[in-house]
Each structure stands twice: as C-alpha cells, then as structure tokens.
N, C-alpha and C positions, 0 to 999 in steps of 0.2 A: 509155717511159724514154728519156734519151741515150744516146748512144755512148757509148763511153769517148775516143774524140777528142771531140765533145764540151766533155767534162769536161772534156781536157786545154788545151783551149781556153777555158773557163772560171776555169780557174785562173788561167792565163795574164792573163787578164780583169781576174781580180779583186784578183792581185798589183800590176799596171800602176794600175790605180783607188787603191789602197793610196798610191801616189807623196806627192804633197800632204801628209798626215801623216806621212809617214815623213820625209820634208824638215825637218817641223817638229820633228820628235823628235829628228831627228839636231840642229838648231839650238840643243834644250833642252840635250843631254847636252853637248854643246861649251860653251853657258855655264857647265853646270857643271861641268865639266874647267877651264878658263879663270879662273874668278870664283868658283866657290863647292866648290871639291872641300873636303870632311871627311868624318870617319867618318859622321856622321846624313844627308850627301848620299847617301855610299855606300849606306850599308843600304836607303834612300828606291830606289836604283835596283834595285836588289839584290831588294828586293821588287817591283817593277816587273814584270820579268822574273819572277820568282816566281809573278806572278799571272797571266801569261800562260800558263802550262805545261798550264792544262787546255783551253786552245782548240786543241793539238793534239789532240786525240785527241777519240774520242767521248765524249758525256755517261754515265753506269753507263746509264739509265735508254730510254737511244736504243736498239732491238732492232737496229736497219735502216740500215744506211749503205752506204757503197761505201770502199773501204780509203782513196783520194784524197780522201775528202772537205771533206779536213783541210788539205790539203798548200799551201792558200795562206798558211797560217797559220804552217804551217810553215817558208815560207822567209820571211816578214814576222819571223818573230820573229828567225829564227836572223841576217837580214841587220841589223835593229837591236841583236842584241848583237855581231857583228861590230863597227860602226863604235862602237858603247859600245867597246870593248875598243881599237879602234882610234885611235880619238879621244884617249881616255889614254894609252895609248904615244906619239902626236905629242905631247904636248903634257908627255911626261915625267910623266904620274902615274902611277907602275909601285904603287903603292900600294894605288890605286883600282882598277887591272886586278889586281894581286894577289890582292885582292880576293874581285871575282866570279870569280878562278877558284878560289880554296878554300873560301868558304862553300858551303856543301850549299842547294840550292833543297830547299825542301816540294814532293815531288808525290804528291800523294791517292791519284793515278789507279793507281799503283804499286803498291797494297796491292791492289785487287782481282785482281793476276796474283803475288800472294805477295812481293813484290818489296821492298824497304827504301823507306819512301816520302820516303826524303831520296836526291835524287840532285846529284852535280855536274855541271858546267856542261858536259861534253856533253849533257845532255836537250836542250841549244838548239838540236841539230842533229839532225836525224829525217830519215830518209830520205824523198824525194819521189817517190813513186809517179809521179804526172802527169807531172814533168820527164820521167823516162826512159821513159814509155811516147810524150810528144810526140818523141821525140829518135828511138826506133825508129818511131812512126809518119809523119812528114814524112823522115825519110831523112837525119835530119843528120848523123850519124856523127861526134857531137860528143861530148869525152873527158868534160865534164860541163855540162850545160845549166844548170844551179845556178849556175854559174861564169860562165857566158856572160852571164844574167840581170844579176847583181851588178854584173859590169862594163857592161852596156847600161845598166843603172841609177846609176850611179856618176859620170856627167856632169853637169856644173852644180852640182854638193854642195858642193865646196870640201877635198872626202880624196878626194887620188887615190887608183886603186884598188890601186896597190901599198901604200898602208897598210893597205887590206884585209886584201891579201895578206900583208901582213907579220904582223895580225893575226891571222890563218887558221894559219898559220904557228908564231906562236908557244902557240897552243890546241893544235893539235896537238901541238906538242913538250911541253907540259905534261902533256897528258891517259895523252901516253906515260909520262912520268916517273915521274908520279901511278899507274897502272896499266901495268908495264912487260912484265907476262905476258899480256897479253891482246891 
C-alpha cells in the first residue's frame, strides 16, 4: 500500500489535474450570472452541485477505503461552489446566491448514518483529511492549506481571490444565521 504522504501527495495531484475543467466551469457559471441568470438556470445549477454530493464520500457498497480518499473531490467541489456563489455576488445576483444557500441539496448518503437526507449548503464543505495531514507532514505551519490551495489556484480566472473571500465570508455568515446554536 502507500503512505499516507503519499496519498497526500496524490491528492494534491489530482486537484491540480482538476485545473482545465474547473476553468471551464467557472467560465459556464459566469455566463450564466452575466447572460442567462433565471430561476430554471438556478435550479439547473442547483442540481449540479446536488449531484456531486455523493462523490464525497464512499459508495454504501465500498467495505475498504482510507478516510482521504475522497478529499480531492472534496475541495473540487466545495472551490466550485465557492466561485458559483462568488460569481453572483460580483455580478449583483444576490438572487441566484440566495438561492443555493436556502434550497436543501438531496443527500442519499445521509440516510445510511440516520441523518435527514436533505442538507444545506454546508455539505459543500467537508473537512480535508489530506490537506492537514500534508500541512503537518512537510512542516508548513500553515493556518489552512485549503486556503492557501484556492488562492494558488485563483490566478489567471478572472475573481480575484478576495471574491472568494468575500464569498467564504458571506456562507459563513449565513450558515450562522441559519444555525445560530451550533
């Protein structure tokens, strides 16, 4: 088997490979902020994102994984709803970001751990095993390598990365709103 550096190096790998489409995703979801925002665009992205939710995690049917297995998938999805959400706020369609942040996603995977299989828009953000174990393994002493990625990623796109931020930001401040006790 690998290591678990490794792995973390694989991931690493496989997010950076990830680039090319992710470009082109982020180009789709700007057209349609720009040129085509409506509610049937909405829902279209809406479920986008909806149907990604079970390539975090294992399939029921998988016995054998390692808990990272998952985790490029994990920050691929959570950095394309990032600049979804970010995208709409530059461009003034609070709407559209309204949106995905109060429609409930389908997740399946949810029912097998007793759980309500409709979640909101934190599911896009799962904690990355790999990140924080490369982050203690090469010695970076960095506050979040998720963060550092985004912004290494973030050059050449056309959203700076304080839109990110901003839309990081303002999920957060929702998610509190939405759930204030927790």
């Amino acid at each position: 088997g690998k290591s678990e550096g490794e792995f973390d190096e694989q991931v690493v790998a496989s997010i950076s490979a990830f680039l090319p489409y992710r470009n082109e995703t982020i180009e789709l979801i700007e057209a349609i902020a720009v040129y085509k925002d409506s509610p049937v665009m909405r829902r279209a992205l809406h479920r986008l994102f909806e149907g990604m939710i079970p390539y975090m995690e294992s399939p029921r049917e998988l016995t054998t994984y390692q808990e990272w297995d998952y985790d490029n998938y994990k920050f691929i999805i959570h950095e394309l709803f990032l600049y979804c959400v970010a995208i709409f706020i530059r461009h003034e369609r609070y709407e559209a970001a309204a949106y995905l942040m109060s429609t409930d996603f389908y997740h399946a995977g949810s029912s097998v751990y007793g759980q309500d299989v409709m979640s909101s828009f934190p599911v896009m953000r799962q904690h990355i095993r790999a990140l924080e174990h490369r982050n203690s393994r090469l010695k970076l002493n960095r506050l979040s390598v998720r963060a550092d990625l985004l912004e290494e990623r973030c050059k050449g796109v056309g959203i700076p990365f304080r839109d990110l931020l901003q839309a990081d930001f303002v999920l957060f401040i929702r998610d509190h709103l939405d759930r204030p006790n927790e």
